[in-house]
N, C-alpha and C positions, 0 to 999 in steps of 0.2 A: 958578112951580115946580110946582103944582097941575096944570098943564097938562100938563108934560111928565113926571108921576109921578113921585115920591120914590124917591132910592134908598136901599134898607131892603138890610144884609147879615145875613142870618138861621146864618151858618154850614154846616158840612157838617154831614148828620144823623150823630148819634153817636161826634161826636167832641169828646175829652174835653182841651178848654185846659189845660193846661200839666202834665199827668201824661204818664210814659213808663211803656208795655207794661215788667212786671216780667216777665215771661216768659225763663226761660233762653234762650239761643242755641243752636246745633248742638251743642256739646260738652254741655249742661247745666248750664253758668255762667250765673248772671243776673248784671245790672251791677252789686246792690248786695253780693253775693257776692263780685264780682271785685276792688269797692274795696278790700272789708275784706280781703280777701287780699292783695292790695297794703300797704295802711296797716300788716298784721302784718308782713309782709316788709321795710317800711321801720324797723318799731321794732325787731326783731329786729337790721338792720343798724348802727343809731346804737348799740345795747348792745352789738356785737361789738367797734364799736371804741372806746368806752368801755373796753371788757376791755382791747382793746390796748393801750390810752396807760397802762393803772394794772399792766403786768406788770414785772416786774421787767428790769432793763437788759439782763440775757445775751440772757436769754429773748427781750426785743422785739428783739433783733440780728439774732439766727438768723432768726427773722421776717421782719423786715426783706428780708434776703438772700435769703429764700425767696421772696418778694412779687417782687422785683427779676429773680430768675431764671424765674418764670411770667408777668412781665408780656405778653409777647408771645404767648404760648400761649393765656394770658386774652383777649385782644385778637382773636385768631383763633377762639375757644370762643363769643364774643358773637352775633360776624359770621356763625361758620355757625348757631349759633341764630337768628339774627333771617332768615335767608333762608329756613331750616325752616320755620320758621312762616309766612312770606310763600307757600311752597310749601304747604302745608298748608291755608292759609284758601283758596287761588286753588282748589284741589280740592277746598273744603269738607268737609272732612273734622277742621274746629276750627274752635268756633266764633269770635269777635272777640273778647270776655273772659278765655277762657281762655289767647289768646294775649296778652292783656294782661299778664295773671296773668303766663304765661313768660318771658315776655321784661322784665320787672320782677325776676325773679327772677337773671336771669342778668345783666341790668345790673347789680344791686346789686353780684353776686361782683365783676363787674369794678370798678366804684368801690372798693370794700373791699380788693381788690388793687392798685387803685393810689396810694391813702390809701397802704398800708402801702411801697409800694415807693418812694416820694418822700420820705419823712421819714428823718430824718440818722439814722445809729448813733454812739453816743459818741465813738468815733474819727474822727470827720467834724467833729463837733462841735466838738471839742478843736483839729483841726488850721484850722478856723474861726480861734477863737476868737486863736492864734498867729498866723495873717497877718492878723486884721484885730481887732483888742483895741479898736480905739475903738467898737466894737456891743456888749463884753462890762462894759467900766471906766468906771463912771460916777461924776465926780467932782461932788465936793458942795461 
């Protein structure tokens, strides 16, 4: 081995193992900026709909109904966000965090609206509960 020289790997000069450039992107988002905007966004969403589940029955109805009648509206508000921003990075004109950040944001709505637009209103429940009583009557 002597003969035919050691291989030694000395690295590239001044680069630094396992740290990433904190340095904002084109918008002025850095990554650990972008999480925390994310992570606030997602606790915000889990208390939204904690409020929903503890409202009172009228109230989560209308709700409900509300949810049910924007679902698809919701579902087309996502899709042209996420191509915006697909347009927007492709022109550099945002940076990749920020649109994380966005498109985080506008997911949530839609989940949040379709949480809400899936879950039964009392009257659904009730008429449940009459065609199939063996999920509601539990004998002991």
């Amino acid at each position: 081995m002597s003969e035919l020289g050691s291989l030694e790997h000395y690295g590239v000069v001044g680069m630094r193992w396992g740290q990433r450039n904190s340095k904002p992107d084109i918008s002025g988002v850095s990554r650990s900026d972008a999480r925390q905007q994310i992570k606030t966004q997602n606790r915000e969403r889990r208390q939204n709909l904690k409020k929903f589940k503890s409202r009172p029955r009228k109230t989560k109805n209308k709700l409900i109904k509300q949810a049910r009648a924007n679902t698809l509206s919701a579902e087309r508000k996502y899709e042209d966000i996420k191509l915006d921003l697909k347009d927007q990075r492709s022109a550099g004109s945002l940076g990749r965090n920020a649109a994380r950040v966005a498109l985080n944001k506008a997911k949530n709505e839609r989940y949040e609206n379709a949480y809400k637009a899936t879950t039964r209103t009392l009257g659904e429940q009730f008429v449940q509960a009459l065609f199939e009583p063996r999920l509601y009557i539990t004998r002991t």
